[in-house]
C-alpha positions as CSV (number, residue, x, y, z in Angstrom):
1,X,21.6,-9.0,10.8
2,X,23.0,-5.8,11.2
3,X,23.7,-5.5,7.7
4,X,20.4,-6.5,6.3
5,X,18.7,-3.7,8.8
6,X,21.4,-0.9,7.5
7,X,20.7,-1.8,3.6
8,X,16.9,-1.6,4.2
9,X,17.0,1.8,5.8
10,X,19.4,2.9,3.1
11,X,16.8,1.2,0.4
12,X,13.8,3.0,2.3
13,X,15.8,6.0,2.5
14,X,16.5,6.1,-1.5
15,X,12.8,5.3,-2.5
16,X,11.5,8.3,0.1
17,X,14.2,10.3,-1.5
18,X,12.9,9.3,-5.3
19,X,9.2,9.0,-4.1
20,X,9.9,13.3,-3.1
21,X,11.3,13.7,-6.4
22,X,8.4,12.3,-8.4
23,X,6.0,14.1,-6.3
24,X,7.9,17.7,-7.3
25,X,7.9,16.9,-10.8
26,X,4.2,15.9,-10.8
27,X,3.7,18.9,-9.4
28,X,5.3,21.0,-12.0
29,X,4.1,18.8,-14.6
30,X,0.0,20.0,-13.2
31,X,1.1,23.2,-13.0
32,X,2.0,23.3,-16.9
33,X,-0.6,21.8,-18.0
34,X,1.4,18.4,-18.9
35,X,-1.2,16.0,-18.9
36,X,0.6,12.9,-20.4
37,X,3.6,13.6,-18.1
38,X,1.1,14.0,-15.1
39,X,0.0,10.8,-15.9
40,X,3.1,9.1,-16.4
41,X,5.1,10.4,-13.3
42,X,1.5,9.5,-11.2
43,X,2.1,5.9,-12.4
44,X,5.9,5.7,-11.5
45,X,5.2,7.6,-8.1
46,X,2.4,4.9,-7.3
47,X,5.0,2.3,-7.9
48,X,7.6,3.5,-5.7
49,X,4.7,4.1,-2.8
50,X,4.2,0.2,-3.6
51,X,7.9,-1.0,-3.2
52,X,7.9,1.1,0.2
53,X,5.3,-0.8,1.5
54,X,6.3,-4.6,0.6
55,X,9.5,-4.9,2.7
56,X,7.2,-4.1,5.8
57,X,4.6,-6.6,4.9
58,X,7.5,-9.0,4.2
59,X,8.9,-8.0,7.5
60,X,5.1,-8.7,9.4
61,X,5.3,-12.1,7.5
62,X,7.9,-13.2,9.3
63,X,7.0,-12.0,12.5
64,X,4.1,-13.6,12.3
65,X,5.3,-16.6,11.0
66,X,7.8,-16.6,14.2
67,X,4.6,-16.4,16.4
68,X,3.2,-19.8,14.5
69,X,6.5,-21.6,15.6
């Protein structure tokens, strides 16, 4: 149990640390006038914001699926 809570604060740890990096080079990238590569890192940076959010709703899941028992 201890275990499974360490590796998803490391995993949440890695994706804030990735989701930071993408929103740096998004920034750069408006600054220059990158359009395409705007674009691009906007779509991976909405897809890491997405995988930081599903291991809480999994989490609520089975909370709530306790509470039914």
């Amino acid at each position: 149990m201890i275990t499974q809570h360490y590796n998803s604060i490391h995993f949440e740890n890695n994706l804030l640390k990735q989701i930071k990096v993408k929103e740096n080079q998004l920034k750069i990238a408006q600054e220059s006038n990158m359009l395409h590569v705007a674009e691009a890192l906007q779509d991976e940076l909405l897809k890491l914001q997405s995988q930081l959010s599903e291991p809480q709703d999994v989490e609520v899941q089975a909370l709530m699926g306790l509470l039914d028992d």
